[in-house]
Z-matrix of the N, CA and C atoms (Angstrom, degrees):
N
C 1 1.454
C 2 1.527 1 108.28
N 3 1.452 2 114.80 1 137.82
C 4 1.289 3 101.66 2 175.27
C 5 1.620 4 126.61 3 -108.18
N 6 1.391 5 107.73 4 -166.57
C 7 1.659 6 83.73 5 -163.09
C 8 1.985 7 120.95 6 -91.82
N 9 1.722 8 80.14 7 7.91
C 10 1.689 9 89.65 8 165.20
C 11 1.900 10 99.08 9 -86.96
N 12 0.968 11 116.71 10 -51.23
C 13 1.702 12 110.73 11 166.13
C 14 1.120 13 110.94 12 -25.00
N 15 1.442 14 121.41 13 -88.36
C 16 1.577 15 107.42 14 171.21
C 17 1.101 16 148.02 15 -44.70
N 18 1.200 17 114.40 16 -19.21
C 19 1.303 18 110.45 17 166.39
C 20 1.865 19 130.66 18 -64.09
N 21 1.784 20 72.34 19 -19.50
C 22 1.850 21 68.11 20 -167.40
C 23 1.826 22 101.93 21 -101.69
N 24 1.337 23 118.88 22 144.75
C 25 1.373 24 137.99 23 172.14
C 26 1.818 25 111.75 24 -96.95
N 27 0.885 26 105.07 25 135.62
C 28 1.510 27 115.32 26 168.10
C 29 1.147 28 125.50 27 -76.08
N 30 1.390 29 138.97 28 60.22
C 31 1.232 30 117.09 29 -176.79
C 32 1.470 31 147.84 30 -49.87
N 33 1.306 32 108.35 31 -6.71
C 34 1.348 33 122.70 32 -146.82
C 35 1.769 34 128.00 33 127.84
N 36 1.490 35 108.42 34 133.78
C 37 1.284 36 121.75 35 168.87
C 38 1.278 37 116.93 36 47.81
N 39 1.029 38 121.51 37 36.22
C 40 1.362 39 133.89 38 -148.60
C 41 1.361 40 138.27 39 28.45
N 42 1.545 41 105.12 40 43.03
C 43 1.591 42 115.98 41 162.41
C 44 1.531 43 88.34 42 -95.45
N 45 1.568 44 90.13 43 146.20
C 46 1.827 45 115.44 44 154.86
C 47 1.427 46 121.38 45 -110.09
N 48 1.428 47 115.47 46 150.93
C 49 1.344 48 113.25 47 167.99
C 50 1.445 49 108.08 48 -115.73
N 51 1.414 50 143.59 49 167.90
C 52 1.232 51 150.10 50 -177.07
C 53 1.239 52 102.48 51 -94.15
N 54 1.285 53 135.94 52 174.99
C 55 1.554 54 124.31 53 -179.39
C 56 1.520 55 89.06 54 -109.16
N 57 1.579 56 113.28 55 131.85
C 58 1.248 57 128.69 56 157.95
C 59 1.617 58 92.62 57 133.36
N 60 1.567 59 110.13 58 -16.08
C 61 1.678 60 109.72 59 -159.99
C 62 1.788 61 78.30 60 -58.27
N 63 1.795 62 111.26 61 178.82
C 64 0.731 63 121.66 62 176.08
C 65 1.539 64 106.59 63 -108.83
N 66 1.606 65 100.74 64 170.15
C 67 1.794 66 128.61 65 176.47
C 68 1.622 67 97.68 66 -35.42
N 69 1.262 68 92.20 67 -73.09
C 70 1.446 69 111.94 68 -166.72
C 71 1.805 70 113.09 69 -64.68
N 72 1.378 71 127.22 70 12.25
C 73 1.473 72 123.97 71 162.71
C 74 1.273 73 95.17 72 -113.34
N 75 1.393 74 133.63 73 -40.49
C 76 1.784 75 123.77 74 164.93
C 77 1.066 76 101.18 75 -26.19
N 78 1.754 77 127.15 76 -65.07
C 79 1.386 78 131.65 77 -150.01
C 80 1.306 79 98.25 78 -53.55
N 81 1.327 80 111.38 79 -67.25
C 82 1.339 81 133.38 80 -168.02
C 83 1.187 82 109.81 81 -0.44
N 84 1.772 83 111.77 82 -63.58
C 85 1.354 84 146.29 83 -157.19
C 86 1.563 85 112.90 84 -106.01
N 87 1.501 86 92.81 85 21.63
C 88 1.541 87 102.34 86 166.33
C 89 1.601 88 112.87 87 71.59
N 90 1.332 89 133.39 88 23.95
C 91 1.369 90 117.58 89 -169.50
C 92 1.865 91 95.05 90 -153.57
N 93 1.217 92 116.67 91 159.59
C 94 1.372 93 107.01 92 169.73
C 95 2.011 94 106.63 93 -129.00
N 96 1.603 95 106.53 94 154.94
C 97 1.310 96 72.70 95 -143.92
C 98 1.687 97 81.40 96 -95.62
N 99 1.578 98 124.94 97 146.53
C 100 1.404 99 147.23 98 167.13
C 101 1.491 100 105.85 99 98.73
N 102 1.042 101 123.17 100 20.91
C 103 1.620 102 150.25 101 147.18
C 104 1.507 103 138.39 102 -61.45
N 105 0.701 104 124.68 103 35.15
C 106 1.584 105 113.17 104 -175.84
C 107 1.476 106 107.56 105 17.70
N 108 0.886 107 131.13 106 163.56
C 109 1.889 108 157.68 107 107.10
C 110 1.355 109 98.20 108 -22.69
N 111 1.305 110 133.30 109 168.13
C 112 1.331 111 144.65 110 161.55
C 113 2.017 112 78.18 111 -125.42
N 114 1.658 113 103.17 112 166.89
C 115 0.830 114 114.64 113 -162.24
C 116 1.654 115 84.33 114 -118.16
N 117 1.661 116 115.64 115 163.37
C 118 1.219 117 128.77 116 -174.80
C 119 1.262 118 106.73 117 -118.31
N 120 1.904 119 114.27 118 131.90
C 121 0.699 120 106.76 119 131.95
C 122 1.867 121 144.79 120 -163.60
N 123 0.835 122 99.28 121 174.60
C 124 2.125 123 100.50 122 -166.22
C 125 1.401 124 121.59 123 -80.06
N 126 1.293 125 117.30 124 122.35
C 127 0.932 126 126.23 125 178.45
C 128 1.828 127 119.18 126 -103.43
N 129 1.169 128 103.90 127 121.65
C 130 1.337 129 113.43 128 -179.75
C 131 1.666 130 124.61 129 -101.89
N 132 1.690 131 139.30 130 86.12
C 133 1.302 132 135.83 131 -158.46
C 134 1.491 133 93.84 132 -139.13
N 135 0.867 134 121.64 133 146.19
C 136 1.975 135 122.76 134 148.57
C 137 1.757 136 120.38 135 -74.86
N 138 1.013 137 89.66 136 -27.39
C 139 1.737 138 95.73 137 155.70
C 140 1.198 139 156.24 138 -104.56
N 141 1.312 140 115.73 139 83.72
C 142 1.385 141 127.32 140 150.06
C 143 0.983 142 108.96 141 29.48
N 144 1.294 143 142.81 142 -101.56
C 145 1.353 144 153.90 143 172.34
C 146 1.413 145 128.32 144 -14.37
N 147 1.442 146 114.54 145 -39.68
C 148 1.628 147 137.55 146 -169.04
C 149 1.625 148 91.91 147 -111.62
N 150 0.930 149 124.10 148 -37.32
C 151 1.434 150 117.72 149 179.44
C 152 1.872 151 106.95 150 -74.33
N 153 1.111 152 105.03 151 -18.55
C 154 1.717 153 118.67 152 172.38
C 155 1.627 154 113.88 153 -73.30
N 156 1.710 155 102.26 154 -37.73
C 157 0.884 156 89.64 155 178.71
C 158 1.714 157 131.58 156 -115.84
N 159 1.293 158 95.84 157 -7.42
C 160 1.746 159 109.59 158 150.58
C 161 1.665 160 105.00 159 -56.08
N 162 0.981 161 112.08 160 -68.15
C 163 1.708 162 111.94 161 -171.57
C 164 1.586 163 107.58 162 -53.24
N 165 1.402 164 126.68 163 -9.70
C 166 1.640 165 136.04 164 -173.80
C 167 1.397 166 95.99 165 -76.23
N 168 1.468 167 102.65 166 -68.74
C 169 1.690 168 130.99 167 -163.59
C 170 1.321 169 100.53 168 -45.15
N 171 1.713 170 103.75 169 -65.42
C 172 1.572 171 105.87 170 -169.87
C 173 1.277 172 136.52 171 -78.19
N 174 1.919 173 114.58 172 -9.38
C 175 1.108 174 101.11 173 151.41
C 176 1.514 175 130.59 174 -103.32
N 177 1.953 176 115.89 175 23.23
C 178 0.920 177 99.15 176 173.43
C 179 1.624 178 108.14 177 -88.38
N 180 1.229 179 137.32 178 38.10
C 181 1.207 180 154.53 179 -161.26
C 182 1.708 181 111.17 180 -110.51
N 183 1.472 182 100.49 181 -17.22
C 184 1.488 183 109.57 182 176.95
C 185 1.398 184 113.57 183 85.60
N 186 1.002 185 131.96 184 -44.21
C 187 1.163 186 139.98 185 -159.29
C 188 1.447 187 130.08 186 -110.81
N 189 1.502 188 102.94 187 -4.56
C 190 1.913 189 110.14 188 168.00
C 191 1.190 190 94.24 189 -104.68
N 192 1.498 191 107.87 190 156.29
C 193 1.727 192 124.70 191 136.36
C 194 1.353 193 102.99 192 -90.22
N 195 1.099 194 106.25 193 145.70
C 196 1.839 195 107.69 194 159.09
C 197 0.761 196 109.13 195 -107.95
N 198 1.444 197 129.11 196 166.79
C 199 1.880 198 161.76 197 -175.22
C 200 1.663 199 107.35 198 -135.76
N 201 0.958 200 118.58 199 133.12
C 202 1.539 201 125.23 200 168.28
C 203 1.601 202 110.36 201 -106.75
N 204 1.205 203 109.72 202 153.97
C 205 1.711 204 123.22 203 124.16
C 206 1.369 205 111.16 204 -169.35
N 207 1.418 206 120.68 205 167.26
C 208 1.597 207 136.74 206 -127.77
C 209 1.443 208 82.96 207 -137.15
N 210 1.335 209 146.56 208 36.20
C 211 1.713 210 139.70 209 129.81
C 212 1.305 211 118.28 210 -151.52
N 213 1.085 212 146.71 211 -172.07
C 214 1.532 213 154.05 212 -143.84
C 215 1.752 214 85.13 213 -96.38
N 216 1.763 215 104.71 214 -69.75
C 217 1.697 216 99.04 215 -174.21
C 218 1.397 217 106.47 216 -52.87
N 219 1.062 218 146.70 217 -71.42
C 220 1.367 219 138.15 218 -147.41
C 221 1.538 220 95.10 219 -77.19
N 222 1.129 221 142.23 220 38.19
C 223 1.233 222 131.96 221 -174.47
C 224 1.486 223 92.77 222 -130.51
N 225 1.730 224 101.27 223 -57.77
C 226 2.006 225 87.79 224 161.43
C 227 1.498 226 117.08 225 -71.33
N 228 1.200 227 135.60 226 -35.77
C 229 1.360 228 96.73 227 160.59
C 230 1.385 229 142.39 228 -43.91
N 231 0.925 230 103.90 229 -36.42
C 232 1.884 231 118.04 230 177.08
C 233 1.339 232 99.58 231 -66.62
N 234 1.518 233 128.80 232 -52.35
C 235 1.743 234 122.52 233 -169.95
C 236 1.427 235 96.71 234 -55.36
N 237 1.617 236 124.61 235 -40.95
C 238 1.569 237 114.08 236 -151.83
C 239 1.775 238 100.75 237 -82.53
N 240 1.520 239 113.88 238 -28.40
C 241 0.979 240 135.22 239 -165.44
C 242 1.700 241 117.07 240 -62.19
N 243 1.622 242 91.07 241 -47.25
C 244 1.618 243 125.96 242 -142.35
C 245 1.609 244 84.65 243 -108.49
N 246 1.488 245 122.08 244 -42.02
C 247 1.886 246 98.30 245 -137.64
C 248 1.065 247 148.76 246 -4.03
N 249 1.319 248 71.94 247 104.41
C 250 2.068 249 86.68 248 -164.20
C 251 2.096 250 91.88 249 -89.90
N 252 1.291 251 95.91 250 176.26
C 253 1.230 252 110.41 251 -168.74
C 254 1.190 253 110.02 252 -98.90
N 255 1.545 254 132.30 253 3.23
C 256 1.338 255 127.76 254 -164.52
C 257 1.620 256 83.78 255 -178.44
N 258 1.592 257 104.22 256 136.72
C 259 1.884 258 117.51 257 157.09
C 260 1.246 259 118.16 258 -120.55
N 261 1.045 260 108.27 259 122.11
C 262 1.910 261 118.73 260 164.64
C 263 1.666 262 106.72 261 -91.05
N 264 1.033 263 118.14 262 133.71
C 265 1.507 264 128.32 263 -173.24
C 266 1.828 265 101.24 264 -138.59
N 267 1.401 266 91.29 265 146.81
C 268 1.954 267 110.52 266 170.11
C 269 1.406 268 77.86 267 -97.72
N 270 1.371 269 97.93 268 164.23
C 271 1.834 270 134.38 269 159.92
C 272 1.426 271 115.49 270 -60.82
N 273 1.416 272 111.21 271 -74.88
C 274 1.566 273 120.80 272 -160.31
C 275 1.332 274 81.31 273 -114.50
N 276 1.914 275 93.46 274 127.23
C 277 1.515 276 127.76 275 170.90
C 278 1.230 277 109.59 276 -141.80
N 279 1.625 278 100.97 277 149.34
C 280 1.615 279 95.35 278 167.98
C 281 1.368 280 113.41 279 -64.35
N 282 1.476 281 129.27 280 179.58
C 283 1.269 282 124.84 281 -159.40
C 284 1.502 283 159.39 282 -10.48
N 285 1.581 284 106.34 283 30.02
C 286 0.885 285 117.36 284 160.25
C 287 1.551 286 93.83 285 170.00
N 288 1.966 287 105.82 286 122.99
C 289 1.296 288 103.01 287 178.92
C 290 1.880 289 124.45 288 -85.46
N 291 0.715 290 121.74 289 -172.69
C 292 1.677 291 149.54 290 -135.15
C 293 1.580 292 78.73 291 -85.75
N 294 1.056 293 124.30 292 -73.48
C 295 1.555 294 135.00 293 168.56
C 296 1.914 295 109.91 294 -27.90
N 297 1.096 296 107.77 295 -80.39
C 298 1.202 297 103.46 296 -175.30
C 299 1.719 298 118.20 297 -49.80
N 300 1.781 299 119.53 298 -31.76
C 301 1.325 300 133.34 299 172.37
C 302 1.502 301 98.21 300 -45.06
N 303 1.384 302 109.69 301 -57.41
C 304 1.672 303 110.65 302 -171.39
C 305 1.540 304 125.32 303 -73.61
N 306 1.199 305 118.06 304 -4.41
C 307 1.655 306 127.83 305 -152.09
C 308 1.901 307 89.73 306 -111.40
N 309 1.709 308 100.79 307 -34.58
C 310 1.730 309 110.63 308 171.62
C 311 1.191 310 107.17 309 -62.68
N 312 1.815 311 118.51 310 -66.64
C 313 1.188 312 108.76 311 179.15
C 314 1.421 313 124.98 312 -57.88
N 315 1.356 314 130.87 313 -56.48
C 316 1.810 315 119.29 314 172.41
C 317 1.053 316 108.12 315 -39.14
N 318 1.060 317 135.98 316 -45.81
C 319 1.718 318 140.98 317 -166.05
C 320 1.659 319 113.50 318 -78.29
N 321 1.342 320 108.38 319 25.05
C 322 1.512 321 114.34 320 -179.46
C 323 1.532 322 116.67 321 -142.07
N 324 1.172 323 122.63 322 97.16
C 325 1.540 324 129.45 323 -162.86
C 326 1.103 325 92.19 324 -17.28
N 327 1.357 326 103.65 325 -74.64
C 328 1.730 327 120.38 326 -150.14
C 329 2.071 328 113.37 327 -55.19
N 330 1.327 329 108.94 328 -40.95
C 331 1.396 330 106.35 329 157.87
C 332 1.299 331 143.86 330 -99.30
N 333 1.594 332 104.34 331 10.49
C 334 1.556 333 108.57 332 -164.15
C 335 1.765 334 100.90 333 -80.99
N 336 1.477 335 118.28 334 28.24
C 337 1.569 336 97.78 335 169.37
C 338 1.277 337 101.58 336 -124.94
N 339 1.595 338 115.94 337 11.52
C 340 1.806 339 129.50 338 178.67
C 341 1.596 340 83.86 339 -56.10
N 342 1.821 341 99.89 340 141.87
C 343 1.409 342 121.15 341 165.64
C 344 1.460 343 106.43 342 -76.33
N 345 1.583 344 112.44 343 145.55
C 346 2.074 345 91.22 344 -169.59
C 347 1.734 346 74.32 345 -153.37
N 348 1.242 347 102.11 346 151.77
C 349 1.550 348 124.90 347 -174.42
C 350 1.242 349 105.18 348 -151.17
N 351 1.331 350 117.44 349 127.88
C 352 1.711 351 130.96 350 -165.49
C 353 1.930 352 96.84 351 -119.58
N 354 1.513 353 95.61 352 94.42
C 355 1.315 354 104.05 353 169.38
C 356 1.669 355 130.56 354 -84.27
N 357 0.966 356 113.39 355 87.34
C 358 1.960 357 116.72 356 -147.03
C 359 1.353 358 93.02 357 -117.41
N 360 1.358 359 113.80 358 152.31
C 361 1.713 360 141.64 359 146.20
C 362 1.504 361 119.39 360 -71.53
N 363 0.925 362 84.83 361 10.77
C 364 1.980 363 97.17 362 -169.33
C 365 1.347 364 105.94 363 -100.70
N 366 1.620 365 131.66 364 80.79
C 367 1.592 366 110.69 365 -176.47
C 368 0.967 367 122.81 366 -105.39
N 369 1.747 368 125.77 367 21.69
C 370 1.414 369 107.14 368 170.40
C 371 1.075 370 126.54 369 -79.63
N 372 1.070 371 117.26 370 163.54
C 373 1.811 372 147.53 371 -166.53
C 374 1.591 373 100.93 372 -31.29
N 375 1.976 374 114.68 373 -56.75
C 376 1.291 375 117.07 374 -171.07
C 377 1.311 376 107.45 375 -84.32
N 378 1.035 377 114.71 376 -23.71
C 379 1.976 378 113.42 377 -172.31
C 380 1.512 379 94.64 378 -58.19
N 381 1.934 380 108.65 379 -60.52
C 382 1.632 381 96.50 380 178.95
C 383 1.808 382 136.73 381 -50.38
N 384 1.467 383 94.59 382 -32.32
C 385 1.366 384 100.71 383 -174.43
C 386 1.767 385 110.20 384 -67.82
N 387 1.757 386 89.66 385 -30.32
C 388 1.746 387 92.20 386 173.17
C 389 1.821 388 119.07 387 -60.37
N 390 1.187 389 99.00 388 -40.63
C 391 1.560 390 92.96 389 -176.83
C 392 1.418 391 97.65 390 -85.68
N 393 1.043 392 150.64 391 -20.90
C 394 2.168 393 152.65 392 165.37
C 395 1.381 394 75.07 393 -36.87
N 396 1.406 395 107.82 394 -78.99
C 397 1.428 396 111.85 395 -157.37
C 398 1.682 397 123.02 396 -60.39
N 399 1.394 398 125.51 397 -8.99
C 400 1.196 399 112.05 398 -165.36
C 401 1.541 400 100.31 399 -101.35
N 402 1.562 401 97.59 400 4.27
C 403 1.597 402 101.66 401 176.72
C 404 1.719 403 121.02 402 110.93
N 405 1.447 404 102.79 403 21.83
C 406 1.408 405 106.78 404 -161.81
C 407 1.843 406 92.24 405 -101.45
N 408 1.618 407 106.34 406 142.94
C 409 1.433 408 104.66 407 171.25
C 410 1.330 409 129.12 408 -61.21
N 411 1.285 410 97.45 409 -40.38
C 412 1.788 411 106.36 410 -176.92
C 413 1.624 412 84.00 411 -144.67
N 414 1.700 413 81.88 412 163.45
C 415 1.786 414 99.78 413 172.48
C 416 1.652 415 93.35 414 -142.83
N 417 1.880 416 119.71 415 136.52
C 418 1.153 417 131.57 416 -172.06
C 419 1.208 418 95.12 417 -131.56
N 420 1.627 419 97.60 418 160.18
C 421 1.712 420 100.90 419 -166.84
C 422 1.660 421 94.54 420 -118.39
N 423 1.187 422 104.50 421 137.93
C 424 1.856 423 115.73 422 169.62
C 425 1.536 424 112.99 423 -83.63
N 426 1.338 425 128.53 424 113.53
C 427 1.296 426 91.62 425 23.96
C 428 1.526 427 121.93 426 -97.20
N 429 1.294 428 120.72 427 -157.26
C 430 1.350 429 110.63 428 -168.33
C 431 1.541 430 111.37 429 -141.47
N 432 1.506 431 118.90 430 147.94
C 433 1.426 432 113.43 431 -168.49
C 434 1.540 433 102.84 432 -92.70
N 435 1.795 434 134.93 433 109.30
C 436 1.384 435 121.66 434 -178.03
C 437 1.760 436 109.04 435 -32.78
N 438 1.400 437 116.38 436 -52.84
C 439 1.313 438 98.36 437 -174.29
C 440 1.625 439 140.29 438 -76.58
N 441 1.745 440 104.90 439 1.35
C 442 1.515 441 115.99 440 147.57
C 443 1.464 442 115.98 441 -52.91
N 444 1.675 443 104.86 442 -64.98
C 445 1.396 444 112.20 443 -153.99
C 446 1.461 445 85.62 444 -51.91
N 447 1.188 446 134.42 445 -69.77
C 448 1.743 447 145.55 446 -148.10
C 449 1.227 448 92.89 447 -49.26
N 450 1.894 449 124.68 448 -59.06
C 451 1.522 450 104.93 449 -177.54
C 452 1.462 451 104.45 450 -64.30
N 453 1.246 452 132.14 451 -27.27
C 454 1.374 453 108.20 452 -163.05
C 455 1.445 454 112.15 453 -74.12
N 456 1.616 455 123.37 454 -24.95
C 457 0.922 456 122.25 455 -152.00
C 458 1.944 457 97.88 456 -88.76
N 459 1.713 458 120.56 457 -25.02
C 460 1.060 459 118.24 458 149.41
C 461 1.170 460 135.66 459 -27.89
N 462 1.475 461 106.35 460 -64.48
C 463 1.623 462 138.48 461 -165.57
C 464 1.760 463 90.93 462 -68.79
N 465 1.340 464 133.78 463 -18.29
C 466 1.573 465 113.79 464 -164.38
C 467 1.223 466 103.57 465 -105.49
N 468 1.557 467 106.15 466 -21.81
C 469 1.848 468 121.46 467 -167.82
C 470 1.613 469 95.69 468 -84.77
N 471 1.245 470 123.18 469 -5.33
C 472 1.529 471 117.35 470 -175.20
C 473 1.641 472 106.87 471 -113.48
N 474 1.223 473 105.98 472 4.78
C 475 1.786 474 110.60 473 175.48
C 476 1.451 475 107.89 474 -84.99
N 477 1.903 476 102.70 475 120.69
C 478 1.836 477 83.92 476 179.73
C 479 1.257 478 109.86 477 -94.11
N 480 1.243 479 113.63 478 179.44
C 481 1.444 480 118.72 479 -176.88
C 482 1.258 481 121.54 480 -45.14
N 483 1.148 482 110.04 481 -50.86
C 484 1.404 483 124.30 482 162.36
C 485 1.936 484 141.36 483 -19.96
N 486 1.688 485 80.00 484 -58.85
C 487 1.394 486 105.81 485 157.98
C 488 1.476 487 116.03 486 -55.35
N 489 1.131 488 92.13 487 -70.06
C 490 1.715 489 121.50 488 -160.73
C 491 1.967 490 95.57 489 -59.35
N 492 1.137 491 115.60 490 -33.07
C 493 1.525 492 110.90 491 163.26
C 494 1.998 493 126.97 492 -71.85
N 495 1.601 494 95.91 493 -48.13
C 496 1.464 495 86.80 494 167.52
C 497 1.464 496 113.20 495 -94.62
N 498 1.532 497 130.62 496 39.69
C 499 1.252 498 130.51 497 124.83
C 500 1.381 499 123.97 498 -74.80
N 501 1.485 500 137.02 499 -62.50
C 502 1.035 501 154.58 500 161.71
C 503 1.440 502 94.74 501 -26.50
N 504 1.467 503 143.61 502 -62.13
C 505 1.338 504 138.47 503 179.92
C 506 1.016 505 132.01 504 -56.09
N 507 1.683 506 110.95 505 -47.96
C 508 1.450 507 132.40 506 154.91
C 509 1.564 508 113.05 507 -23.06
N 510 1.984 509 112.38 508 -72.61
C 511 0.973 510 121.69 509 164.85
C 512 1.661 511 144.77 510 -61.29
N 513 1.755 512 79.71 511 -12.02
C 514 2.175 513 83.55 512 161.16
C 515 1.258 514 121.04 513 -78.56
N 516 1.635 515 105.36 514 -38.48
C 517 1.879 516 121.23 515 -169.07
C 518 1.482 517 84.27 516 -67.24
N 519 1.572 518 138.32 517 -17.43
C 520 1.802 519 104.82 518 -163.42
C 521 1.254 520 104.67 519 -92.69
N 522 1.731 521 104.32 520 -15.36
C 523 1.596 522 97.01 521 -160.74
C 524 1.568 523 102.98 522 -102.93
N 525 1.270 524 123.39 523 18.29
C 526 1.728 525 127.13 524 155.02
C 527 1.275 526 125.57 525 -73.46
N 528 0.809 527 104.37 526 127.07
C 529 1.626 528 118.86 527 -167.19
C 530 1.367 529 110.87 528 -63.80
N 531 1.634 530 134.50 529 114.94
C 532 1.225 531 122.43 530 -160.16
C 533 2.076 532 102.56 531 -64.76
N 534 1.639 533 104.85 532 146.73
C 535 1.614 534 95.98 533 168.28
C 536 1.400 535 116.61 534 -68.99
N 537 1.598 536 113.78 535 137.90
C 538 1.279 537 121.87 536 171.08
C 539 1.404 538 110.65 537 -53.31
C-alpha cells in the first residue's frame, strides 16, 4: 500500500476524505468518518399518534433514522424515494392498505428482501395469516410493547435474503391445494 493509499479513508458511498480533512467536511457529505451509517427505517400508520410513537421507540435505539408517511400511497413513495432498510406498516389505511404496501414491495426484484413488519390492531387468527401470507416477516399487535417492536425489529434486520426467500416458498408450497 502506498502512502497516498493511506492517507485516504473511505467514508462512505463512495465519497473519500483525505486524512487530516476535518469532522465537519465528512459531515458536509453526509457521512462521519469511523461511524457507522445508522440504518433506515419507514414507518407506515394513518396515525399521528402511533407513528409518534414507533418513530420514539425506534430511534431511541441509536441506530435508525426514521421516515414517515400516513397512507399506503405515500408510504410507497417514500420506500422508492427513501430506501429505508426496514418497513413497519398498520393494516387499514386510507388508500391503499398495509397488505397491499407489502405484496408491492415482495413483488419487486429490487425490494422484495426489504425487512417489513405489519404492526396492526387487527388480531384475528386470519387477518395474521393474511399478512404471513402477503409476505410480511412478523406481524405485531397494537397495542405494542417498545421492547417487542425493538427485538422484533432486530430479529427482521438479521434475516438474510436467503432465509427470508425459502420462507416465502415454504409458505407458497403449503398454501397449494393438494391435486385431486
Amino acid at each position: 500500500m502506498s502512502i497516498r493509499e493511506r492517507e485516504t479513508i473511505v467514508v462512505g458511498r463512495g465519497c473519500r476524505a483525505m486524512a487530516g480533512q476535518t469532522v465537519e467536511t465528512a459531515e458536509a457529505v453526509g457521512v462521519l468518518v469511523g461511524v457507522a451509517a445508522h440504518k433506515k427505517v419507514l414507518v407506515i400508520d394513518d396515525n399521528p399518534t402511533i407513528v409518534e410513537l414507533i418513530r420514539h421507540t425506534v430511534r431511541m435505539q441509536g441506530k435508525y433514522d426514521v421516515v414517515v408517511a400516513y397512507d399506503g400511497v405515500q408510504g410507497l413513495e417514500c420506500f422508492y424515494n427513501e430506501h429505508p432498510d426496514c418497513v413497519i406498516v398498520d393494516v387499514r389505511m386510507p388508500r391503499m392498505d398495509g397488505y397491499q404496501v407489502v405484496r408491492c414491495i415482495r413483488g419487486d426484484g429490487a425490494s422484495a428482501h426489504t425487512p417489513l413488519i405489519i404492526l396492526s390492531a387487527m388480531l384475528e387468527d386470519d387477518e395474521q395469516l393474511t399478512g404471513i401470507l402477503s409476505g410480511v416477516d412478523e406481524y405485531l399487535a397494537k397495542p405494542f410493547k417498545p421492547s417487542v417492536l425493538c427485538a422484533t425489529l432486530e430479529r427482521v434486520m438479521r434475516i438474510t435474503p436467503t432465509e427470508r426467500e425459502q420462507r416465502i416458498e415454504r409458505l407458497a408450497a403449503e398454501e397449494i391445494p393438494p391435486e385431486v
